[in-house]
MDAnalysis code that builds the backbone (N, CA, C; Angstrom):
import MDAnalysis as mda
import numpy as np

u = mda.Universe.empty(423, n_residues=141, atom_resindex=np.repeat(np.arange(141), 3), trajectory=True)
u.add_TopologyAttr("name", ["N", "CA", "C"] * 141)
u.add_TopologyAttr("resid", np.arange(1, 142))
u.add_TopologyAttr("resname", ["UNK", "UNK", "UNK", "UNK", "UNK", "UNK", "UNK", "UNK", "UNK", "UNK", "UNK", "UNK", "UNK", "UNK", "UNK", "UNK", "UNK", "UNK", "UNK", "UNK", "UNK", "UNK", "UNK", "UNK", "UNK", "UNK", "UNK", "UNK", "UNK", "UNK", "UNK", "UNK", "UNK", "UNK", "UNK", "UNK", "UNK", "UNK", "UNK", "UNK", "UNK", "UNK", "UNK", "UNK", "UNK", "UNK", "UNK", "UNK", "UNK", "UNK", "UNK", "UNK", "UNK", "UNK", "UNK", "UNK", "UNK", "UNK", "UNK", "UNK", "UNK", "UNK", "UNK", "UNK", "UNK", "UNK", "UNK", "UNK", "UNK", "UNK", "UNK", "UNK", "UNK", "UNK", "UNK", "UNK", "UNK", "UNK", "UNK", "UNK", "UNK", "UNK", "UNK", "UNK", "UNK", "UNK", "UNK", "UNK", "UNK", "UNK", "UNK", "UNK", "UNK", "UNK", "UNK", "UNK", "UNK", "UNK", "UNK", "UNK", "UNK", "UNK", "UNK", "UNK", "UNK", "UNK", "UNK", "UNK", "UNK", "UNK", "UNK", "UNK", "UNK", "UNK", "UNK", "UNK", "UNK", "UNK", "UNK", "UNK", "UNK", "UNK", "UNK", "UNK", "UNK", "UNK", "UNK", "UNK", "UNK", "UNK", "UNK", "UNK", "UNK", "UNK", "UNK", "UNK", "UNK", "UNK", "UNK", "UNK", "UNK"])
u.atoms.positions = np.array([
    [-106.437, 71.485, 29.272],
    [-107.277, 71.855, 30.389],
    [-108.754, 71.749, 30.029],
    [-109.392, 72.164, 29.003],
    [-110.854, 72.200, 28.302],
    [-111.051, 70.823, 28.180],
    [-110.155, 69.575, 27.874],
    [-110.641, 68.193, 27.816],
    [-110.776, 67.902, 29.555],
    [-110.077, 68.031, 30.266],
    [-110.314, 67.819, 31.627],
    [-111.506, 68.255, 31.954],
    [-111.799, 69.755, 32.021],
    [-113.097, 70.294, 32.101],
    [-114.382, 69.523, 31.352],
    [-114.453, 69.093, 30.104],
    [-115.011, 68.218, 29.656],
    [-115.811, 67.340, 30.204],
    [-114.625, 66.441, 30.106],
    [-114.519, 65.003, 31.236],
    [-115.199, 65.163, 32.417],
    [-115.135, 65.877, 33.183],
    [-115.728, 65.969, 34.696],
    [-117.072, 66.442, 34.560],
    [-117.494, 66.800, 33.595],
    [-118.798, 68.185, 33.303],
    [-119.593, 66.433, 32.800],
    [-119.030, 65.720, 31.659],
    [-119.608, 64.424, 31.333],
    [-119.629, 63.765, 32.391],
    [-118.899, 63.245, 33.300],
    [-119.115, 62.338, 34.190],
    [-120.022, 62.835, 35.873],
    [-119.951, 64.180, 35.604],
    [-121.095, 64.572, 36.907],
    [-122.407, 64.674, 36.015],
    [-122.740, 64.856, 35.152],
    [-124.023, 64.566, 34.571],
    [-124.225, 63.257, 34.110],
    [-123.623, 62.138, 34.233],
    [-123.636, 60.694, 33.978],
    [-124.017, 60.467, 35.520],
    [-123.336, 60.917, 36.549],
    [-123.612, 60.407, 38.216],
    [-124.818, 60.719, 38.375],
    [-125.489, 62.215, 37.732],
    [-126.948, 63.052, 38.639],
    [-127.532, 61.887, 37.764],
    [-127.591, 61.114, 36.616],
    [-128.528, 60.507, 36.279],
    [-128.949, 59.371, 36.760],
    [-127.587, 58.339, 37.167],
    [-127.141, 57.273, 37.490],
    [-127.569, 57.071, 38.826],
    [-126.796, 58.138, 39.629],
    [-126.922, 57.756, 41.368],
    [-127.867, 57.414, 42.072],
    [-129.263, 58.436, 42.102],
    [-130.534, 57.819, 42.771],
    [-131.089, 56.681, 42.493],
    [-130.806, 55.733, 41.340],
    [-131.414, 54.389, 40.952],
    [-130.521, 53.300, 41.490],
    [-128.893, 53.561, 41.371],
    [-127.820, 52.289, 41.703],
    [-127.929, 52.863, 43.585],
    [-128.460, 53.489, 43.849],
    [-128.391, 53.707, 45.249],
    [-129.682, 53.127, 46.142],
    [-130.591, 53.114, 45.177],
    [-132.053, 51.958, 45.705],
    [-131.115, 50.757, 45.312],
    [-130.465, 50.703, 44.544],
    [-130.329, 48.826, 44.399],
    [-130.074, 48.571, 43.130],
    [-130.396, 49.266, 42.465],
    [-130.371, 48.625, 40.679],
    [-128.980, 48.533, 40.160],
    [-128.379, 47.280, 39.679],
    [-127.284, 47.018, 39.264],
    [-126.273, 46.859, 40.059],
    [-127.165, 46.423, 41.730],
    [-126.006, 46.092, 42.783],
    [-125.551, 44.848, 42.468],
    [-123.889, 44.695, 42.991],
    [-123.439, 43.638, 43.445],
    [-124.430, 42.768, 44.833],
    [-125.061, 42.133, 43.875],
    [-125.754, 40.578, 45.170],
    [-125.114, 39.355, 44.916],
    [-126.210, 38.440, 44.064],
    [-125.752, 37.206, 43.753],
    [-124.438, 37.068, 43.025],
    [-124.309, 37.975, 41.809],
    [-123.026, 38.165, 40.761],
    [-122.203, 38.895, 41.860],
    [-120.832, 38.716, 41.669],
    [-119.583, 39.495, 42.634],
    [-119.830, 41.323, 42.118],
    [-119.934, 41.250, 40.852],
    [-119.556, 42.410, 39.895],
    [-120.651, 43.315, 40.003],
    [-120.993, 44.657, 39.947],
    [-121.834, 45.698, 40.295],
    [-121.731, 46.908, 40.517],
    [-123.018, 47.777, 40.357],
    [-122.736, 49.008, 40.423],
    [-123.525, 49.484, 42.272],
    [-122.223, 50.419, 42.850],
    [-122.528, 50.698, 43.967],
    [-122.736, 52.513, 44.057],
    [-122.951, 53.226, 45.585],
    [-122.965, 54.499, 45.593],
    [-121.638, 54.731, 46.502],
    [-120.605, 55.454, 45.960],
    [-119.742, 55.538, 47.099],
    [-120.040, 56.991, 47.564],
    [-120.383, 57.252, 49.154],
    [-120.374, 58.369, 49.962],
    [-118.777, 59.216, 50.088],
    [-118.187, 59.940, 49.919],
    [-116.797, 60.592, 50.492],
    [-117.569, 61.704, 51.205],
    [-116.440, 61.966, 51.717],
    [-116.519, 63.953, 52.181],
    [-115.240, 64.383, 50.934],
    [-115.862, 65.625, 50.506],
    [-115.057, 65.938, 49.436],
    [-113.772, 66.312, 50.122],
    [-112.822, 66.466, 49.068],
    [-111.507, 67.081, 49.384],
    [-111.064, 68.550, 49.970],
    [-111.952, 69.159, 49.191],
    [-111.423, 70.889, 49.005],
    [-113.023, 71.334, 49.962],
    [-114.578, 70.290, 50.001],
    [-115.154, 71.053, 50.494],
    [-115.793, 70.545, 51.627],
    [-115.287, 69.433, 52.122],
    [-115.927, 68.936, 52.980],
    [-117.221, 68.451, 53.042],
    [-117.915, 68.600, 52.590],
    [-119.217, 68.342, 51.606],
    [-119.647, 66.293, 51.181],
    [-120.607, 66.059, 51.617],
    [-120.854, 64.664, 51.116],
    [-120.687, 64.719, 49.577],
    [-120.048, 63.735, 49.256],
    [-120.231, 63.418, 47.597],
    [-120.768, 62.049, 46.946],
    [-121.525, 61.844, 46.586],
    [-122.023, 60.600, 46.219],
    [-121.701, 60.047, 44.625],
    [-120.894, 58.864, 44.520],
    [-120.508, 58.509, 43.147],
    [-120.874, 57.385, 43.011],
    [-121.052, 57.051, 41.783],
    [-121.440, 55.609, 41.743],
    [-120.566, 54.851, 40.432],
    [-120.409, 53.660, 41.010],
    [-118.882, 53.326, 40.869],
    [-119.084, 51.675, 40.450],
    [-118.451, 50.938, 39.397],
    [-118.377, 49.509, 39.291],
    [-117.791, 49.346, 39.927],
    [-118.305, 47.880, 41.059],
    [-117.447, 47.160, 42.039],
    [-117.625, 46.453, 41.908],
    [-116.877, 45.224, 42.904],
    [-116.466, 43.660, 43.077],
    [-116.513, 43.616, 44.224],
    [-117.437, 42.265, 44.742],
    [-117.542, 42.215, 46.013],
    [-116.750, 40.727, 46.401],
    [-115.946, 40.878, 47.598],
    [-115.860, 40.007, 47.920],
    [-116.100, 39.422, 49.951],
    [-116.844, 38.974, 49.628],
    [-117.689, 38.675, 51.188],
    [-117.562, 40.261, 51.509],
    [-117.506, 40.529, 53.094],
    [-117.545, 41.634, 53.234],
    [-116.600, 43.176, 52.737],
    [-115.959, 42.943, 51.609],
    [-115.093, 44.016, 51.409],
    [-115.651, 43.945, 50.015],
    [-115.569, 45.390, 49.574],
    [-115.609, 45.718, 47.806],
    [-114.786, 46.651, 47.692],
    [-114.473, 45.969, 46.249],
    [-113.055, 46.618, 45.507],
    [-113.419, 47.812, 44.647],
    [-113.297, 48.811, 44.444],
    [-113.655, 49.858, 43.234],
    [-112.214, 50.514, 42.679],
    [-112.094, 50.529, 41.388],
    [-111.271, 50.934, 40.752],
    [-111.726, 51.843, 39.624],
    [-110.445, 52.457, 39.271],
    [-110.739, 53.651, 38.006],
    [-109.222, 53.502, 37.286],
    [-109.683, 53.722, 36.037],
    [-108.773, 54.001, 34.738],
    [-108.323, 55.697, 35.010],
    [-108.793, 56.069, 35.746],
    [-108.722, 57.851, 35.667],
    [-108.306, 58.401, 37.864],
    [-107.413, 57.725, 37.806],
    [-106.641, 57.452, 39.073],
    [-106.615, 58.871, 39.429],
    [-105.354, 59.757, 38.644],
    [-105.031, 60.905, 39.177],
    [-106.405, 62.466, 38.918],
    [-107.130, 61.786, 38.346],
    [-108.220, 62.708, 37.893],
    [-109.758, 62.102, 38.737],
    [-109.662, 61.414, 39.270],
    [-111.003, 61.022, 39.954],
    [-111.011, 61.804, 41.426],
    [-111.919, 62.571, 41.230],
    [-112.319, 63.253, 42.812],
    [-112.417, 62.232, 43.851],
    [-113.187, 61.177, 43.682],
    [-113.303, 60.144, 44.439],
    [-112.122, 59.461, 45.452],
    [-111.465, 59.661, 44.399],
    [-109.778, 58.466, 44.939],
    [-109.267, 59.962, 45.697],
    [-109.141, 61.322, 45.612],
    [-108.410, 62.321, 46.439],
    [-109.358, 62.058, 47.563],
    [-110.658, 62.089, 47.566],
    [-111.817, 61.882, 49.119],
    [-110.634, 60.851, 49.871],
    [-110.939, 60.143, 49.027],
    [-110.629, 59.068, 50.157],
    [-109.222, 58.858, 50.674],
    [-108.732, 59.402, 49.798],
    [-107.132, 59.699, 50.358],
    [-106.935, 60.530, 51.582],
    [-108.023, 61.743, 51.454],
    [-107.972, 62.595, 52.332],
    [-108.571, 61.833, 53.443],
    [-110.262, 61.364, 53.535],
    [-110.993, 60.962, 54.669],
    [-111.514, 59.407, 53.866],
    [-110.520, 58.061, 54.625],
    [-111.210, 57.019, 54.669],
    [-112.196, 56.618, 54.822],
    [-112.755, 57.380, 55.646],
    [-114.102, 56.605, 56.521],
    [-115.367, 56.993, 55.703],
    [-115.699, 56.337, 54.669],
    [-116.926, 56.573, 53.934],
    [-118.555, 55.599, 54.767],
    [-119.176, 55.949, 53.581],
    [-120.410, 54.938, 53.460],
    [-120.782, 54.281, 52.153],
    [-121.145, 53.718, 51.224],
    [-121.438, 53.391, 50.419],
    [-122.849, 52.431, 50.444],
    [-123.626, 52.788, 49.713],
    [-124.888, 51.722, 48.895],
    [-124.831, 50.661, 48.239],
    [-125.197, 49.784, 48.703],
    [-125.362, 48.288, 47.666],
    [-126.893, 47.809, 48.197],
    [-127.398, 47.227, 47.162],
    [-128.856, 46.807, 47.067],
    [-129.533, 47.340, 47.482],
    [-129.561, 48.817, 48.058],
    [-130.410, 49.501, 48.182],
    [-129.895, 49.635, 49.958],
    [-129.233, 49.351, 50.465],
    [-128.781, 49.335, 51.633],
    [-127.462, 50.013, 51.829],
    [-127.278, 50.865, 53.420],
    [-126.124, 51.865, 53.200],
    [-125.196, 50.965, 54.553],
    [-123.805, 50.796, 53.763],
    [-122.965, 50.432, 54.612],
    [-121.616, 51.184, 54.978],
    [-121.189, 50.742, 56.447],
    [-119.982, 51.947, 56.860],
    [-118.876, 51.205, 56.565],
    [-117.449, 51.942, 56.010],
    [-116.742, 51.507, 55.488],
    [-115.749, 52.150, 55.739],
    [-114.285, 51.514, 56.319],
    [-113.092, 52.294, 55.831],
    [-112.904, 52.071, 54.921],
    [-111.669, 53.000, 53.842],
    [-111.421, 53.174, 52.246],
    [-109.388, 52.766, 52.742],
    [-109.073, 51.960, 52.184],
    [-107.599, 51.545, 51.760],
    [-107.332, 52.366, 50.348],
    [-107.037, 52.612, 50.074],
    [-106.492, 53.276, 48.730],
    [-105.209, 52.958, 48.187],
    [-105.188, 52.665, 46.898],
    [-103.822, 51.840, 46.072],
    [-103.927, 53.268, 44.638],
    [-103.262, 54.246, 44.913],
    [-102.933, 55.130, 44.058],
    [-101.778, 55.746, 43.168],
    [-101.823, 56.024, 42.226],
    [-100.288, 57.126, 41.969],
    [-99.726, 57.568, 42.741],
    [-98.071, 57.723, 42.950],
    [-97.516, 58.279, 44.359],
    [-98.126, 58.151, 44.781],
    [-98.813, 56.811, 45.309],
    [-98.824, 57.110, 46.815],
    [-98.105, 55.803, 47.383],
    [-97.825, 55.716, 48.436],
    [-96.756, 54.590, 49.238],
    [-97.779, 53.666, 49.832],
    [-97.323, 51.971, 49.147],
    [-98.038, 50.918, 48.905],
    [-97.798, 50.424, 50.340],
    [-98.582, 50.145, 51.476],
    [-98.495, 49.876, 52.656],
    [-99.836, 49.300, 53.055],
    [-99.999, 47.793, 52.838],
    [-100.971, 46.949, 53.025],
    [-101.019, 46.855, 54.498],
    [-102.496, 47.095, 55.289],
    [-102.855, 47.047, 56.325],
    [-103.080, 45.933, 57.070],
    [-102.528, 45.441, 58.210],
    [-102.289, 44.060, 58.896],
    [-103.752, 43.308, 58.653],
    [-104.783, 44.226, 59.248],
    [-106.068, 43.636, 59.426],
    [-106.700, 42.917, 58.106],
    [-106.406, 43.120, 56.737],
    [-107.116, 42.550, 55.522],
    [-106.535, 41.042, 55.787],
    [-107.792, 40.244, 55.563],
    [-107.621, 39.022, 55.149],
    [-106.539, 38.428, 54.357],
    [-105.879, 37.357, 54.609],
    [-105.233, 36.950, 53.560],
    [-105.503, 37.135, 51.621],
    [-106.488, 36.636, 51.546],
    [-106.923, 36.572, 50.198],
    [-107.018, 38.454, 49.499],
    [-107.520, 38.864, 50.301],
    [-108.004, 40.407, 50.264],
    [-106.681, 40.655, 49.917],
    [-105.815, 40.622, 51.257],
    [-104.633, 40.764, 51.077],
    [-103.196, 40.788, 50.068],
    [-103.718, 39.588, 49.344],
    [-103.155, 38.871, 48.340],
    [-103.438, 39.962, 47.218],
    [-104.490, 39.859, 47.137],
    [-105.313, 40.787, 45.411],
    [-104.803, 42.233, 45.619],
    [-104.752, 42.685, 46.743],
    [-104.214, 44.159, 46.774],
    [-102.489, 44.062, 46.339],
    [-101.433, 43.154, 46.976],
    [-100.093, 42.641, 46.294],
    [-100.360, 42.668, 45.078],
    [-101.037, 41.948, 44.413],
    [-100.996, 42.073, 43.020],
    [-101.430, 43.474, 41.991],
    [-102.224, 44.007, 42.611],
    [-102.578, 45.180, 42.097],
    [-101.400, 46.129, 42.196],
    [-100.683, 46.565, 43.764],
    [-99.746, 47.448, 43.781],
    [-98.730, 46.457, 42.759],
    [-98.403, 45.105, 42.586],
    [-96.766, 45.191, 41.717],
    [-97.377, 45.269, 40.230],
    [-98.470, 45.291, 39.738],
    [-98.605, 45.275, 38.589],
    [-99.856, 46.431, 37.570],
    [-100.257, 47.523, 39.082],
    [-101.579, 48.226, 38.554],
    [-100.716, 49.057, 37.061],
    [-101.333, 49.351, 35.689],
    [-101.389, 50.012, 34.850],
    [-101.204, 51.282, 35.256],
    [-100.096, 51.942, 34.763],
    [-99.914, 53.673, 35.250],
    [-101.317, 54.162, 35.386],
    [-101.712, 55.206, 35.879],
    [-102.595, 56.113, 35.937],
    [-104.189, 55.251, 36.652],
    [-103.968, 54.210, 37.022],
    [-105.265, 53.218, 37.679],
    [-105.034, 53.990, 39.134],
    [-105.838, 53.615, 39.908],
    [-106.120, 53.713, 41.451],
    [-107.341, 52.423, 41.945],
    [-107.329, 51.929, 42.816],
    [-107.798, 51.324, 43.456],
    [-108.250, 51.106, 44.845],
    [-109.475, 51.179, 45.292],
    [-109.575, 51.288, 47.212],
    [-110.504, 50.142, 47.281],
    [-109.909, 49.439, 48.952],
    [-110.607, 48.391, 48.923],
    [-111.579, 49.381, 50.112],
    [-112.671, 48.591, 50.144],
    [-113.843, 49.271, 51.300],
    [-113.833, 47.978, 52.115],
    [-112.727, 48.568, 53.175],
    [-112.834, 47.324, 54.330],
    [-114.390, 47.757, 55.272],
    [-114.950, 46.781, 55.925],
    [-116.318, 46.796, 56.970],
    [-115.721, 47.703, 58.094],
    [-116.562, 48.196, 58.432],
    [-116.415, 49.566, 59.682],
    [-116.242, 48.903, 60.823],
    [-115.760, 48.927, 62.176],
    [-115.702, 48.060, 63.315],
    [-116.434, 48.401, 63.554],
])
């Protein structure tokens, strides 16, 4: 339990440092696919905005964000709970539903993703590494 506590105590003082700079823009995904973004949730337990900032992959309008720390990322329960985020790239805030590819949870790819989109999420659910999670940030209608 004290390494968990740890862990979260390190990685929210890695975000307060991180977030206000990758949220102007610095280390966004532009020209390169690969980048650091701000993901917006409403928390789980408080309803509360949460702002994380997260390596992503962009592809045209959708970005992919993943974690090694699936069942332990506050982030991946947000969005489990409430899809409908916002997230930062280049300094710009975009609306986003959240797909989520998690531990227990039931792999049910959504009609609307693109083929290709489509495709990369198949591969992730038959082959993600125990304990990974993954959400794609489809564009808001």
């Amino acid at each position: 339990m004290a390494v968990n506590k740890l862990e979260r105590e390190f990685f929210r003082k890695l975000n307060a440092l991180v977030e206000p700079a990758v949220r102007r823009g610095l280390g966004s995904p532009r020209i390169a696919p690969a980048g650091l973004i701000v993901l917006e949730s409403v928390g789980f337990k408080t309803g509360q905005p949460r702002r994380t900032p997260l390596a992503a992959m962009r592809l045209g309008s959708y970005v992919f964000v993943s974690t090694v720390r699936g069942e332990r990322s506050f982030w991946v329960k947000n969005l489990q709970k409430q899809p409908r985020v916002r997230y930062f790239r280049g300094g710009r805030e975009h609306e986003a539903r959240a797909f989520v590819l998690a531990p227990g949870k039931k792999y049910k790819r959504p009609k609307s993703l693109p083929p290709l989109i489509g495709a990369l999420t198949d591969a992730f659910a038959g082959h993600a590494p125990a304990g990974w999670a993954l959400a794609v940030l489809m564009p808001a209608k």
